[in-house]
Legacy VTK file of the C-alpha trace (Angstrom):
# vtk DataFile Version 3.0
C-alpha trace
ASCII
DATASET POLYDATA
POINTS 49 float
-7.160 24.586 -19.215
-7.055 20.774 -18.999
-4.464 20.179 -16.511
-5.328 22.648 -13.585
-3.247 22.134 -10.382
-4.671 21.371 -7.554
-3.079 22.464 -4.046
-3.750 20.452 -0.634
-4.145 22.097 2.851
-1.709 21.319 5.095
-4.142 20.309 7.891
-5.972 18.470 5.027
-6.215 14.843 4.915
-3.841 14.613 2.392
-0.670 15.840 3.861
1.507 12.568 3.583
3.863 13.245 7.081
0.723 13.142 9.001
-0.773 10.357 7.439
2.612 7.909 6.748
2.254 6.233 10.295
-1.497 5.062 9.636
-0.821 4.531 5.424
2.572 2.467 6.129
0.348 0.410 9.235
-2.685 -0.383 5.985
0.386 -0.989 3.719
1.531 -3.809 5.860
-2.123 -5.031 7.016
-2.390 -5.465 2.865
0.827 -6.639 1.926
1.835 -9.374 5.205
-1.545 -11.262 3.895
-0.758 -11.178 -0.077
2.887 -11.889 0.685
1.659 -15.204 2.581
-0.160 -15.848 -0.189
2.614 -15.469 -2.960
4.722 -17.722 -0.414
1.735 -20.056 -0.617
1.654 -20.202 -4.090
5.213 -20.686 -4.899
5.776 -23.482 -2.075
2.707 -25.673 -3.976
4.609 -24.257 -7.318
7.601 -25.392 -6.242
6.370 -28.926 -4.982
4.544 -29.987 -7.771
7.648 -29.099 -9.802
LINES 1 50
49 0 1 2 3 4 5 6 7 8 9 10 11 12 13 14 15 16 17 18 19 20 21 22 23 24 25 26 27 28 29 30 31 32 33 34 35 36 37 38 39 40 41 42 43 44 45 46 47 48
C-alpha cells in the first residue's frame, strides 16, 4: 500500500479550527515583513526606471 491515509486526532495539534487564530497571527508576522520588502523592491524598481 503506498498511499496509506493517515487520520488526525481532534485534540491533536493538527486540527486547523484550533490552530487558525495562532497560524493566521505567523501568516501575517511572515507575510507584513516580505510584503514591505516586495514594496521595497518595486519602489527602487520603479525609480530607477
Amino acid at each position: 500500500m503506498a498511499h496509506r491515509s493517515h487520520r488526525h486526532r481532534p485534540e491533536g495539534p493538527c486540527h486547523f479550527s484550533l490552530m487558525s487564530l495562532s497560524a493566521a497571527r505567523r501568516l501575517l508576522l511572515v507575510a507584513a515583513p516580505l510584503a514591505l520588502l516586495w514594496l521595497a523592491v518595486v519602489w527602487v524598481l520603479g525609480g530607477a526606471g
